[in-house]
PDB file of N, CA, C and O in Angstrom, chain B, residues numbered from 101:
ATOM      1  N   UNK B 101       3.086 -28.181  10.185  1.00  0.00           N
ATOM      2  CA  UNK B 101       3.222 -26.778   9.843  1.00  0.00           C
ATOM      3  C   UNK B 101       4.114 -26.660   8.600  1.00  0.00           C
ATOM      4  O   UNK B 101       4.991 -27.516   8.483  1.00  0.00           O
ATOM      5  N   UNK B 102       4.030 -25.916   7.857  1.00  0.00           N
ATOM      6  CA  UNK B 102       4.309 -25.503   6.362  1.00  0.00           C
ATOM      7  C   UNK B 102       5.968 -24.531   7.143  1.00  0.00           C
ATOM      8  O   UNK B 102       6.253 -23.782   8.077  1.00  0.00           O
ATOM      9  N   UNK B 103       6.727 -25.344   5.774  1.00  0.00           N
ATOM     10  CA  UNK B 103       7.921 -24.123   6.216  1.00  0.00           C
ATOM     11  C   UNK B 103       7.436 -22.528   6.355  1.00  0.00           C
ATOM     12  O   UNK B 103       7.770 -21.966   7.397  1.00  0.00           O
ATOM     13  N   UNK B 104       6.752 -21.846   5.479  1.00  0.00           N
ATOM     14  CA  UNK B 104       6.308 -20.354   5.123  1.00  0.00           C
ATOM     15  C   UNK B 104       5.685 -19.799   6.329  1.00  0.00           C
ATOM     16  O   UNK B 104       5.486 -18.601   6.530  1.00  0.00           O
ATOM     17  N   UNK B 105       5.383 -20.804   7.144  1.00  0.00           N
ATOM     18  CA  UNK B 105       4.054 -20.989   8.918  1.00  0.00           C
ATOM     19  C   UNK B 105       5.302 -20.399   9.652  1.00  0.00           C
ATOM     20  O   UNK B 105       5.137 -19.289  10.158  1.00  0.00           O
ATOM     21  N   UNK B 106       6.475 -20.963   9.775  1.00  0.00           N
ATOM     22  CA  UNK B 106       7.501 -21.489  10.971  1.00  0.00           C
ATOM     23  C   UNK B 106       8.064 -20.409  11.603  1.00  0.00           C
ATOM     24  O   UNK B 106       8.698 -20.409  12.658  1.00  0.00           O
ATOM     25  N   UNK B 107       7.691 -19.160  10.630  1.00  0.00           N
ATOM     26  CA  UNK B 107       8.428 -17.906  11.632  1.00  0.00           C
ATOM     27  C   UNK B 107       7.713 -16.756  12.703  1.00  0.00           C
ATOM     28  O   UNK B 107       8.043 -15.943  13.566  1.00  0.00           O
ATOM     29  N   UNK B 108       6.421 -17.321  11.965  1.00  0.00           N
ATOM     30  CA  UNK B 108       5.603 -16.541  12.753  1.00  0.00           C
ATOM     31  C   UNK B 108       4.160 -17.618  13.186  1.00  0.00           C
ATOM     32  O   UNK B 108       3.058 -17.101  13.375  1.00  0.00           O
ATOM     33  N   UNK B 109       4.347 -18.959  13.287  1.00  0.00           N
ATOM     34  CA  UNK B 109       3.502 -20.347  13.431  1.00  0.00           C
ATOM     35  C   UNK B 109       1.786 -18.782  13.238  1.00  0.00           C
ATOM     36  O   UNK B 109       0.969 -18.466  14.103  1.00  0.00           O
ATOM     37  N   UNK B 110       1.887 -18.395  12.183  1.00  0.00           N
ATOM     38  CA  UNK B 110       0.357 -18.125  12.422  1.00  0.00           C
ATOM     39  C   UNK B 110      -0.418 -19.083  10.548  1.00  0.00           C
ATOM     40  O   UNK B 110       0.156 -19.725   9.669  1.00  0.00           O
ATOM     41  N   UNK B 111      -1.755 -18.699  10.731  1.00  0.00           N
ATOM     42  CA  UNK B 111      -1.874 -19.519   9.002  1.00  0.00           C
ATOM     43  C   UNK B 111      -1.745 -18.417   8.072  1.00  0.00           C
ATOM     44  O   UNK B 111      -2.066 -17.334   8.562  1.00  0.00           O
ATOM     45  N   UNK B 112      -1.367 -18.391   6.870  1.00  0.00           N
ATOM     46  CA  UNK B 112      -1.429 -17.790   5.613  1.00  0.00           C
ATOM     47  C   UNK B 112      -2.309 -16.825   6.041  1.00  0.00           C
ATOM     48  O   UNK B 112      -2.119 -15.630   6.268  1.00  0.00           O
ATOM     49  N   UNK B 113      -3.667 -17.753   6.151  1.00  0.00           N
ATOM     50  CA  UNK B 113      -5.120 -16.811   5.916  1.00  0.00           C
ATOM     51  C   UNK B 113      -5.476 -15.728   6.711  1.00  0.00           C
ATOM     52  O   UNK B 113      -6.410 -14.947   6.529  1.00  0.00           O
ATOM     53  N   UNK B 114      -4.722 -15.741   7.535  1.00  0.00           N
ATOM     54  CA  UNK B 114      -5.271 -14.637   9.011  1.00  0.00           C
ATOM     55  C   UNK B 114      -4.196 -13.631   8.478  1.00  0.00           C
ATOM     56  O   UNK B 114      -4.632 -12.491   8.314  1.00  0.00           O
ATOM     57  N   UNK B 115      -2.626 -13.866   8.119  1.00  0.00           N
ATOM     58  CA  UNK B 115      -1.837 -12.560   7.477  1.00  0.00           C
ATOM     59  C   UNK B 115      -2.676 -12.149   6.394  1.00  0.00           C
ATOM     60  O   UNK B 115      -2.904 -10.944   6.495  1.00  0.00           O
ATOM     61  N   UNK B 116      -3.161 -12.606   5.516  1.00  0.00           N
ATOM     62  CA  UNK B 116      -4.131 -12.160   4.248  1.00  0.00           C
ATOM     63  C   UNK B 116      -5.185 -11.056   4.762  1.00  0.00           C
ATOM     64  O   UNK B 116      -5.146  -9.883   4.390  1.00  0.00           O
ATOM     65  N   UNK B 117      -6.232 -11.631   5.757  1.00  0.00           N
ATOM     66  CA  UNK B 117      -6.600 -11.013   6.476  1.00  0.00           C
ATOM     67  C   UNK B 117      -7.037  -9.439   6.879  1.00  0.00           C
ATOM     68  O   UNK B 117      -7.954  -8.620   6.826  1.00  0.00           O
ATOM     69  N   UNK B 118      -5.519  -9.688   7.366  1.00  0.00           N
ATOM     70  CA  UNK B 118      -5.164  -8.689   8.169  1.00  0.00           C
ATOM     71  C   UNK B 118      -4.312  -7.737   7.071  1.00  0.00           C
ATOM     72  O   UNK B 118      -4.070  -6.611   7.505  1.00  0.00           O
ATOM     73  N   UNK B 119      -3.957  -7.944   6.087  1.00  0.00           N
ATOM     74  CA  UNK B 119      -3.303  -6.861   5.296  1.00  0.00           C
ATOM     75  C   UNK B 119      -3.886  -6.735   4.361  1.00  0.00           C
ATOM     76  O   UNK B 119      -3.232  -5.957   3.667  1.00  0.00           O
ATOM     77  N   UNK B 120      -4.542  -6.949   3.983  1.00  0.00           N
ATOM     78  CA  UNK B 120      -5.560  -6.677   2.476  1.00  0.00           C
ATOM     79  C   UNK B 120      -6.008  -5.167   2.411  1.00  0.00           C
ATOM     80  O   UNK B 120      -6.434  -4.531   1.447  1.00  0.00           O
ATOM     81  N   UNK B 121      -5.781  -4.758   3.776  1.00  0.00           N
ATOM     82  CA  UNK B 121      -6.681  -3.341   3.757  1.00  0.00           C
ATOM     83  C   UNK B 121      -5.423  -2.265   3.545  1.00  0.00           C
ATOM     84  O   UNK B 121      -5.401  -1.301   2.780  1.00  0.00           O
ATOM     85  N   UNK B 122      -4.659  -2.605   4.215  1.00  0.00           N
ATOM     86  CA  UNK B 122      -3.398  -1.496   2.951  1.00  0.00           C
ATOM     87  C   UNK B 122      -3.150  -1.742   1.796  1.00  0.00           C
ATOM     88  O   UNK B 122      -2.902  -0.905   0.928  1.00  0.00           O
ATOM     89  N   UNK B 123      -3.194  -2.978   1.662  1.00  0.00           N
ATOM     90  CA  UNK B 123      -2.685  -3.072  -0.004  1.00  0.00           C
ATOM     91  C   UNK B 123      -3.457  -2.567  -0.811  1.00  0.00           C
ATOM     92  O   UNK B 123      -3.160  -1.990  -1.857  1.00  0.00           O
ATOM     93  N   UNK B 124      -4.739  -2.803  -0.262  1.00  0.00           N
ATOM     94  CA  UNK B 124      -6.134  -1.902  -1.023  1.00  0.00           C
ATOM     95  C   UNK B 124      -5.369  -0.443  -1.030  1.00  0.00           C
ATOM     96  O   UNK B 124      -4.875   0.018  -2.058  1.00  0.00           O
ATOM     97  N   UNK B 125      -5.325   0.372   0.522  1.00  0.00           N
ATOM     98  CA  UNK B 125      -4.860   1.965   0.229  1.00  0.00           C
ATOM     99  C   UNK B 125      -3.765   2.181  -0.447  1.00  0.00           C
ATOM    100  O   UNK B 125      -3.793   3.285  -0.991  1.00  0.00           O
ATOM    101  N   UNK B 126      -2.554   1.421  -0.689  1.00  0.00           N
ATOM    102  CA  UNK B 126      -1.100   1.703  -0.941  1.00  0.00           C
ATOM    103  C   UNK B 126      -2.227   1.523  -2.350  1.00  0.00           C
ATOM    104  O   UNK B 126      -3.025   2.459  -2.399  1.00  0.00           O
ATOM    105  N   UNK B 127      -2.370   0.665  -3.271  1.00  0.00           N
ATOM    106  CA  UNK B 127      -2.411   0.788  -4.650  1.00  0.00           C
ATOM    107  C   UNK B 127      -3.407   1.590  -5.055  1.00  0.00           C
ATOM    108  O   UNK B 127      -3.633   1.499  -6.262  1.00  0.00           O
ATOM    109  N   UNK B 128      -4.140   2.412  -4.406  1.00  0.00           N
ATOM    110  CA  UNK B 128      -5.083   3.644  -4.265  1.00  0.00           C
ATOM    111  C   UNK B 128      -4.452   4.513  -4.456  1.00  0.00           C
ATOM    112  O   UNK B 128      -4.497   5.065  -5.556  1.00  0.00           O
ATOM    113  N   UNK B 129      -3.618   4.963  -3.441  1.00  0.00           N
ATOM    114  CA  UNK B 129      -2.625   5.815  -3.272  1.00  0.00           C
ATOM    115  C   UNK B 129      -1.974   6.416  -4.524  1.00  0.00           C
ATOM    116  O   UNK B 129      -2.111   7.492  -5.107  1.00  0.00           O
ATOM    117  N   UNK B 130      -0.859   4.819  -4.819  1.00  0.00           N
ATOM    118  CA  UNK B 130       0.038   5.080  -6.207  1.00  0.00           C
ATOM    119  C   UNK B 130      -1.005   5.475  -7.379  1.00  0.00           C
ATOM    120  O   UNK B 130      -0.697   6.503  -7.982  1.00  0.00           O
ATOM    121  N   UNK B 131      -2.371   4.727  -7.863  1.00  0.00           N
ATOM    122  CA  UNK B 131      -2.741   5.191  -8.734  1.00  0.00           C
ATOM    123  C   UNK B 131      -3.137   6.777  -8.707  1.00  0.00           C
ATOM    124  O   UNK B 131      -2.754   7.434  -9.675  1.00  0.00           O
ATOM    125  N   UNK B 132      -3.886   7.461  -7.663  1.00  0.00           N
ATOM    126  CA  UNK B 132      -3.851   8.150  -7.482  1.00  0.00           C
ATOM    127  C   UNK B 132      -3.019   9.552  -7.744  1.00  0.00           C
ATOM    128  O   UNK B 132      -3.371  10.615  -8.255  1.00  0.00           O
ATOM    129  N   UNK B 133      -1.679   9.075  -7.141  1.00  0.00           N
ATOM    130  CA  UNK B 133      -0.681   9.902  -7.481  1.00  0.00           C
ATOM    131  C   UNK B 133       0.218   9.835  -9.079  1.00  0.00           C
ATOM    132  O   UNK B 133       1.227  10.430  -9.457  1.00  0.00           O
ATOM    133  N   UNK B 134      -0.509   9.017  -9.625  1.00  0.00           N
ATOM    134  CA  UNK B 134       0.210   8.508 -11.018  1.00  0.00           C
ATOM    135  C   UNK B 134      -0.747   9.048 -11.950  1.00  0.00           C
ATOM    136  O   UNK B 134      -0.321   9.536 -12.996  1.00  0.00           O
ATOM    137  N   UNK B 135      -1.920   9.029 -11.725  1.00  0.00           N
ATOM    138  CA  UNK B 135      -3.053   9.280 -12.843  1.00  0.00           C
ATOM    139  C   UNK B 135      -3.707  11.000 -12.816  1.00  0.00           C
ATOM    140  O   UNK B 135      -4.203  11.680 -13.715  1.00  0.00           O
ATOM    141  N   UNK B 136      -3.452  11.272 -11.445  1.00  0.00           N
ATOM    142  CA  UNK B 136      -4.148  12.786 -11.537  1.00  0.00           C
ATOM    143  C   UNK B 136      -2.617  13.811 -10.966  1.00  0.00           C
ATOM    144  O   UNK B 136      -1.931  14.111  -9.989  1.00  0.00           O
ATOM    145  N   UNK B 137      -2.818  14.025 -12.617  1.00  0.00           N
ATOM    146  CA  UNK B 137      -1.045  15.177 -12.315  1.00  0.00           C
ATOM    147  C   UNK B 137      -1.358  16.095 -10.943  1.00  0.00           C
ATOM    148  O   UNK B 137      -0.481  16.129 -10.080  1.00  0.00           O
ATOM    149  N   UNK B 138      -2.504  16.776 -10.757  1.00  0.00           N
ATOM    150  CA  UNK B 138      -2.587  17.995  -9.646  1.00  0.00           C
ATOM    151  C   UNK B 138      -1.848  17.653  -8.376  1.00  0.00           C
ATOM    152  O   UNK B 138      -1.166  18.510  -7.815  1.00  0.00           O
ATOM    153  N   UNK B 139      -1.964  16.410  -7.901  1.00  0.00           N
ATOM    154  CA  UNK B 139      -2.452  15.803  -6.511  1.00  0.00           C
ATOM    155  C   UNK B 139       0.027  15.798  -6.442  1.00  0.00           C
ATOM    156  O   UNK B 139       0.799  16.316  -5.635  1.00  0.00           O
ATOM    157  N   UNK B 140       0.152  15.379  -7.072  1.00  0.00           N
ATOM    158  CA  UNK B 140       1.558  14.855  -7.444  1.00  0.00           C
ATOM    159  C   UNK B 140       2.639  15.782  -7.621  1.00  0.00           C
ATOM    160  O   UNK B 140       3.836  15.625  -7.381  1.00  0.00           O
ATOM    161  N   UNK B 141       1.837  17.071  -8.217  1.00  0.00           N
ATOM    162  CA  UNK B 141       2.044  18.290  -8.364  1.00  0.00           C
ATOM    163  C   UNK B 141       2.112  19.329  -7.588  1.00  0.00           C
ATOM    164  O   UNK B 141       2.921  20.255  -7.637  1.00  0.00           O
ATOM    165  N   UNK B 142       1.384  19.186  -6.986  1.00  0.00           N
ATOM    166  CA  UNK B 142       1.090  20.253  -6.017  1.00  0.00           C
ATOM    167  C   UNK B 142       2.015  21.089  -4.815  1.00  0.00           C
ATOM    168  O   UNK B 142       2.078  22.282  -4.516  1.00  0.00           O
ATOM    169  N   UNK B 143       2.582  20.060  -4.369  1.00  0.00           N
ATOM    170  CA  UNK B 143       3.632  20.431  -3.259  1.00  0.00           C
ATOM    171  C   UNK B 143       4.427  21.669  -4.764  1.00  0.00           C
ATOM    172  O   UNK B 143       4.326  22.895  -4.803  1.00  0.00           O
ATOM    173  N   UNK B 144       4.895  21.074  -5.430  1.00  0.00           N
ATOM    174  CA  UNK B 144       5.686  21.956  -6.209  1.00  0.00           C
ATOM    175  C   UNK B 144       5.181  23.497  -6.645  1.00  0.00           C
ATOM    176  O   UNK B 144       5.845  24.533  -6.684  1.00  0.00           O
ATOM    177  N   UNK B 145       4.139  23.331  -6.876  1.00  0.00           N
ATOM    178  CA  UNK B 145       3.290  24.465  -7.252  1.00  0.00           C
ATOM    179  C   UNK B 145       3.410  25.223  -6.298  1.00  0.00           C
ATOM    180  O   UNK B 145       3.833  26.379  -6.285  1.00  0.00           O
ATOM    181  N   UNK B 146       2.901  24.353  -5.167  1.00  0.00           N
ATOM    182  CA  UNK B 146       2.939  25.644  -3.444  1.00  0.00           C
ATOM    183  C   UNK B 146       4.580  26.058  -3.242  1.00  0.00           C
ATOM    184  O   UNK B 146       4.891  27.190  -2.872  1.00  0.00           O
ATOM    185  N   UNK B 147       5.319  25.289  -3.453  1.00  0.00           N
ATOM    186  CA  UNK B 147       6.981  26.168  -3.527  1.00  0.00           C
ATOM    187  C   UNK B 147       7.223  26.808  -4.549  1.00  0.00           C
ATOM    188  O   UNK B 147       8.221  27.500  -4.347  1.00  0.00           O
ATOM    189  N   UNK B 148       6.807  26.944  -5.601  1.00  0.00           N
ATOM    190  CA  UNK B 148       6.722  28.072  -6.783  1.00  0.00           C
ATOM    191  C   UNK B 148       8.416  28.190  -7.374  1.00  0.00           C
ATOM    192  O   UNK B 148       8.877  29.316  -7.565  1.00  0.00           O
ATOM    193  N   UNK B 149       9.357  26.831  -7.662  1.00  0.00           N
ATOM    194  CA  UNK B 149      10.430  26.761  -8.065  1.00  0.00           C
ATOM    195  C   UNK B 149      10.326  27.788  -9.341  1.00  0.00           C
ATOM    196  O   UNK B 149      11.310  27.989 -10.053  1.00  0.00           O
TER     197      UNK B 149
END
């Protein structure tokens, strides 16, 4: 077993796996909120500072 294995003895490939599908939404997300001012904006707009 690989030191990086030893804390959770599972393989690399099955954590990969298993998280690929947020990392997909989280960097969806940020672009999202980075590229279209409205979406980022909005809460502010609806409180009308």
């Amino acid at each position: 077993m690989q030191p990086e294995q030893a804390a959770a003895r599972i393989p690399f490939r099955e954590v990969f796996k298993s998280g690929w599908p947020f990392t997909v939404v989280l960097a969806l997300v940020t672009l999202l909120v980075t590229y279209v001012p409205w979406v980022s904006l909005g809460l502010v707009n609806m409180i009308k500072w």
